[in-house]
C-alpha positions in Angstrom: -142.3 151.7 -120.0 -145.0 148.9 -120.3 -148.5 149.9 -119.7 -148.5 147.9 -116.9 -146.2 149.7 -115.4 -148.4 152.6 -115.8 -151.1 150.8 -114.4 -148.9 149.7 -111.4 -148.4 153.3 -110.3 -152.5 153.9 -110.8 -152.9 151.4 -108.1 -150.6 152.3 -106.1 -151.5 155.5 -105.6 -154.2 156.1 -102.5 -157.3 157.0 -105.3 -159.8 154.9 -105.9 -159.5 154.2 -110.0 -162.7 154.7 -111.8 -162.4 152.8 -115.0 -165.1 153.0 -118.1 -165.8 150.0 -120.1 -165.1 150.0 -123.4 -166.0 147.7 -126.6 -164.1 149.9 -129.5 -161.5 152.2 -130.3 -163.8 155.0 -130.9 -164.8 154.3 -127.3 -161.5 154.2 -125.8 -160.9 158.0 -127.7 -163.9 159.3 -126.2 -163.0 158.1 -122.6 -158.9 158.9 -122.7 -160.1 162.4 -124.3 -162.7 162.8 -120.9 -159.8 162.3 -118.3 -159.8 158.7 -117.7 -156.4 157.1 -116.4 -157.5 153.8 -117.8 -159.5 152.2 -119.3 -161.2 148.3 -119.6 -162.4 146.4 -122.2 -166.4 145.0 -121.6 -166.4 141.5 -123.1 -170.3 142.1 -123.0 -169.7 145.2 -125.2 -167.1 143.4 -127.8 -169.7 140.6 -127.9 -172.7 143.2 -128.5 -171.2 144.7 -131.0 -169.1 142.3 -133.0 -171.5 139.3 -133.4 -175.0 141.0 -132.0 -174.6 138.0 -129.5 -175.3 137.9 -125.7 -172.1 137.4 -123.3 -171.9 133.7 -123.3 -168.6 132.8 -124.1 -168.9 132.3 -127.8 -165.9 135.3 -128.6 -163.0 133.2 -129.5 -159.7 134.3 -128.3 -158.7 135.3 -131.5 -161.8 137.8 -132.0 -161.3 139.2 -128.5 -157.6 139.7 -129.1 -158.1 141.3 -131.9 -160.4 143.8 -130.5 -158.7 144.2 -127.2 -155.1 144.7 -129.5 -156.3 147.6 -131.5 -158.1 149.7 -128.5 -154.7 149.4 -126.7 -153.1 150.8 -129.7 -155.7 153.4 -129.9 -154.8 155.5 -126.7 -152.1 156.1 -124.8 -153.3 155.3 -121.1 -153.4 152.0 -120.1 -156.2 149.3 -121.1 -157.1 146.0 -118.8 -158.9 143.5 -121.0 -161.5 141.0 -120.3 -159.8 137.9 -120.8 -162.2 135.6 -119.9 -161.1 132.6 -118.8 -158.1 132.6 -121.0 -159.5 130.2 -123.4 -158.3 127.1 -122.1 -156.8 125.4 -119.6 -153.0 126.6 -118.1 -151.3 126.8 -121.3 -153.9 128.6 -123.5 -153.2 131.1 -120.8 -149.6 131.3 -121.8 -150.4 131.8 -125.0 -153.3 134.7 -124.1 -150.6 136.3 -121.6 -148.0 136.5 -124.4 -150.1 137.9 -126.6 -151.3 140.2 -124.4 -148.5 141.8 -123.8 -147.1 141.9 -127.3 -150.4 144.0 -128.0 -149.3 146.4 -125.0 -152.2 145.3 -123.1 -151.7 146.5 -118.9 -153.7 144.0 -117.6 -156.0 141.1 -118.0 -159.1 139.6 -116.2 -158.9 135.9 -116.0 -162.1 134.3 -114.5 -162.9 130.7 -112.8 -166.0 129.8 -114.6 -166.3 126.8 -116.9 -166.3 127.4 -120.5 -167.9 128.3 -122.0 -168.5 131.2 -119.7 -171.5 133.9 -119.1 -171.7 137.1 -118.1 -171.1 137.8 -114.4 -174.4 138.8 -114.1 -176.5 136.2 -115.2 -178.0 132.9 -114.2 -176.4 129.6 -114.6 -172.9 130.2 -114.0 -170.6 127.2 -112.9 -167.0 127.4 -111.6 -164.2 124.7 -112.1 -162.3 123.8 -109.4 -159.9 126.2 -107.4 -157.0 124.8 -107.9 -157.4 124.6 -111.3 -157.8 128.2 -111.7 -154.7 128.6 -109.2 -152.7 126.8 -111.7 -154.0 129.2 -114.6 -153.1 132.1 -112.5 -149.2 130.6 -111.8 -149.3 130.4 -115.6 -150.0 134.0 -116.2 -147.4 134.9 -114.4 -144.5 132.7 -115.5 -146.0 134.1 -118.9 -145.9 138.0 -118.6 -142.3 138.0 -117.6 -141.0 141.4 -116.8 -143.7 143.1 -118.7 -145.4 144.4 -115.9 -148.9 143.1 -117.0 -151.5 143.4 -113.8 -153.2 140.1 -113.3 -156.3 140.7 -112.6 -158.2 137.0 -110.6 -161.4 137.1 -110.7 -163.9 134.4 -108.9 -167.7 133.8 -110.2 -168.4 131.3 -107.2 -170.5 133.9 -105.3 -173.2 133.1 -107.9 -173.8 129.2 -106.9 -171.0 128.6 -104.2 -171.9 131.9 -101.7 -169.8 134.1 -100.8 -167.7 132.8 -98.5 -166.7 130.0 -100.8 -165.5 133.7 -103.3 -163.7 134.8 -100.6 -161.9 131.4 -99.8 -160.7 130.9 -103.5 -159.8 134.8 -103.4 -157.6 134.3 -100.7 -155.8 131.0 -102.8 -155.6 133.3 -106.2 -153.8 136.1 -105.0 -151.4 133.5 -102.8 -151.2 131.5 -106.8 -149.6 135.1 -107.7 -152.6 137.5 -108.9 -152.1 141.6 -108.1 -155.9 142.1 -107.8 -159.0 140.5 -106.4 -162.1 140.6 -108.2 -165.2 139.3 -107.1 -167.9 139.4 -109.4 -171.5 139.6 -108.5 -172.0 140.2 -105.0 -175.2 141.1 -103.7 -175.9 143.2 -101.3 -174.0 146.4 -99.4 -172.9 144.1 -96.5 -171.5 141.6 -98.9 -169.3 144.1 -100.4 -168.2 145.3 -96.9 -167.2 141.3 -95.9 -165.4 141.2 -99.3 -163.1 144.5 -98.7 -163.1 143.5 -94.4 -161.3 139.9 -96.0 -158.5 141.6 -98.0 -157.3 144.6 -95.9 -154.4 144.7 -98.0 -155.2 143.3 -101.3 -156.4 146.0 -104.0 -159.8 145.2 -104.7 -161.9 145.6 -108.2 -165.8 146.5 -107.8 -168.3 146.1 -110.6 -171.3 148.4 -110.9 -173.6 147.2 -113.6 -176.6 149.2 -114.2 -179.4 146.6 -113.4 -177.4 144.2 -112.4 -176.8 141.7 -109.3 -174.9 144.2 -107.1 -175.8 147.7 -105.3 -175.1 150.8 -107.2 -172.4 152.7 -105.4 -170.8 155.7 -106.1 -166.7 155.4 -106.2 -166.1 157.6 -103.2 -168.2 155.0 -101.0 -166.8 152.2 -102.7 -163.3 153.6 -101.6 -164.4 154.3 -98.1 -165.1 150.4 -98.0 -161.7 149.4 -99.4 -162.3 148.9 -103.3 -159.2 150.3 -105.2 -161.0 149.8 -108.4 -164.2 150.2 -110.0 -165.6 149.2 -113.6 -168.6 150.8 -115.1 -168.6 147.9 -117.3 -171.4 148.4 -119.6 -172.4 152.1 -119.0 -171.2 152.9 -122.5 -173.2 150.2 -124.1 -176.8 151.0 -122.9 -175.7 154.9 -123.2 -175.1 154.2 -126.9 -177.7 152.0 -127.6 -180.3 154.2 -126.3 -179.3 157.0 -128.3 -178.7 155.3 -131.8 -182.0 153.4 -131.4 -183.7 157.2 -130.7 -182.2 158.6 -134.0 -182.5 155.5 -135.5 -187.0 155.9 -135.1 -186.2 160.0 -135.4 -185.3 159.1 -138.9 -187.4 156.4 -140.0 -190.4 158.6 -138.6 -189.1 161.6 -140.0 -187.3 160.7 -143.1 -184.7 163.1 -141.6 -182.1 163.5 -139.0 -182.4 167.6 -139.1 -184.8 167.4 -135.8 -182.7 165.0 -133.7 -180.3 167.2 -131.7 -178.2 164.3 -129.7 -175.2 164.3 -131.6 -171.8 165.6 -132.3 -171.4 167.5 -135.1 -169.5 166.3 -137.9 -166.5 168.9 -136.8 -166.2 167.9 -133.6 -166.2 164.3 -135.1 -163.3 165.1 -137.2 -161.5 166.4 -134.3 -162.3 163.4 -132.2 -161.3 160.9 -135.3 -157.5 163.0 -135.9 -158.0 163.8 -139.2 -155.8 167.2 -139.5 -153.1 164.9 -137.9 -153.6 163.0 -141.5 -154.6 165.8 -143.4 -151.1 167.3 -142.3 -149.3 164.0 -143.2 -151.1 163.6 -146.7 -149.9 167.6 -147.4 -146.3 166.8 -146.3 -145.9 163.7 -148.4 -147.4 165.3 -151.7 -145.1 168.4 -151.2 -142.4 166.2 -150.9 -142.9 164.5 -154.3 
């Protein structure tokens, strides 16, 4: 079974999906082993920590693809990647779709801002017309074939169009052929509320950024709303960073990391990484010789 497949049956069932962003296979281990059903890449995260470089659009397809590939091949339950704006116009999205689901990718986020793009939550976004974006989204799904791959549309016009121009080209994505809605950035409770009141019967994606444009919610009010599911896109990101920059002045203070407590040992570490699986394998192949 495809992984979107998998993801299908997520959605489909009455839940609310809480979904962790992740930037790296490491990541993507720690959430799957924590009880996640899936996971999502964070094109801020793969930015972050690839180039050091702020989420504004200067990944090429090729880096993100080659991050988003090896996460997916890193678990087992499905991954929805940040796709951006597919790199192109209609058929650089074939090509991203294909790829996509060669890498057993379950589903993609394609976005309607211009490239290159920014972060949802930051100034100075701009949008290119809707039925341009409507023709990408037909694309994508001529492109995934039978796969199963979950097309994720998602609209930035909020930001400098309002809100009802989001829902408006909502409305014409998921007619193009999208599975899910996703509208980034709203900005207050009641917006949320219009948002899920507009699409009774369209499963909806939320996205709580910490310090970001839109209202913290919890999932279990986000569900009473109407959301079906939820990113926390950078959680991981400013957890991580916060702790490696603590040990980080522990040790240059210190000289030492013996006094810094906020960390796995290097046990559990193994454990997490697999390495009796390979310490197994590397034992079976030098018997055999």
């Amino acid at each position: 079974m495809h992984s979107g497949q998998q993801l299908r049956k997520l959605i489909d069932r009455p839940e609310i999906i809480i979904i962790p962003g992740i930037y790296d296979c490491m990541g993507a281990k720690i959430a799957e082993n924590a009880g996640f059903s899936a996971l999502a890449s964070s094109g801020f995260g793969i930015a972050a920590s690839t180039l050091g470089l702020p989420d504004y659009g200067l990944l090429t397809a090729t880096e993100m693809l080659y991050s988003v590939g090896r996460i997916a091949q890193s678990v087992s339950i499905p991954l929805i990647a940040d796709c951006d704006t597919g790199y192109g116009n209609a058929l650089n999205v074939i090509r991203t779709v294909k790829d996509a689901v060669q890498m057993g990718i379950a589903g993609i986020i394609l976005e309607d801002q211009e490239w290159p793009k920014k972060c949802g939550h930051f100034e100075g976004k701009q949008v290119i017309p809707m039925t341009e974006h409507m023709g990408k989204i037909r694309a994508a799904v001529d492109a995934r074939g039978d796969s199963g791959l979950v097309i994720i549309a998602r609209t930035d016009a909020r930001a400098n169009l309002g809100l009802d121009e989001a829902i408006r080209r909502g409305r014409a994505y998921i007619e193009a052929g999208a599975d899910v809605l996703f509208v980034e950035a709203p900005q207050s409770v009641a917006e949320l509320e219009a948002i899920a009141k507009a699409f009774p019967d369209v499963p909806l994606v939320a996205n709580m950024i910490e310090g970001g444009k839109t209202p913290q919610l919890s999932a279990s009010e986000l569900q009473q709303m109407g959301f079906k599911i939820v990113f926390f896109a950078v959680s991981a990101l400013l957890a991580v960073t916060q702790v490696m920059a603590a040990c980080f002045q522990s040790l240059k203070e210190q000289g030492t990391t013996a006094n810094f407590d906020n960390m796995v040992n290097f046990e559990e570490f193994k454990e997490l990484i697999g390495i009796l699986q390979y310490q197994e394998l590397e034992q079976k192949y030098r018997d055999e010789v």
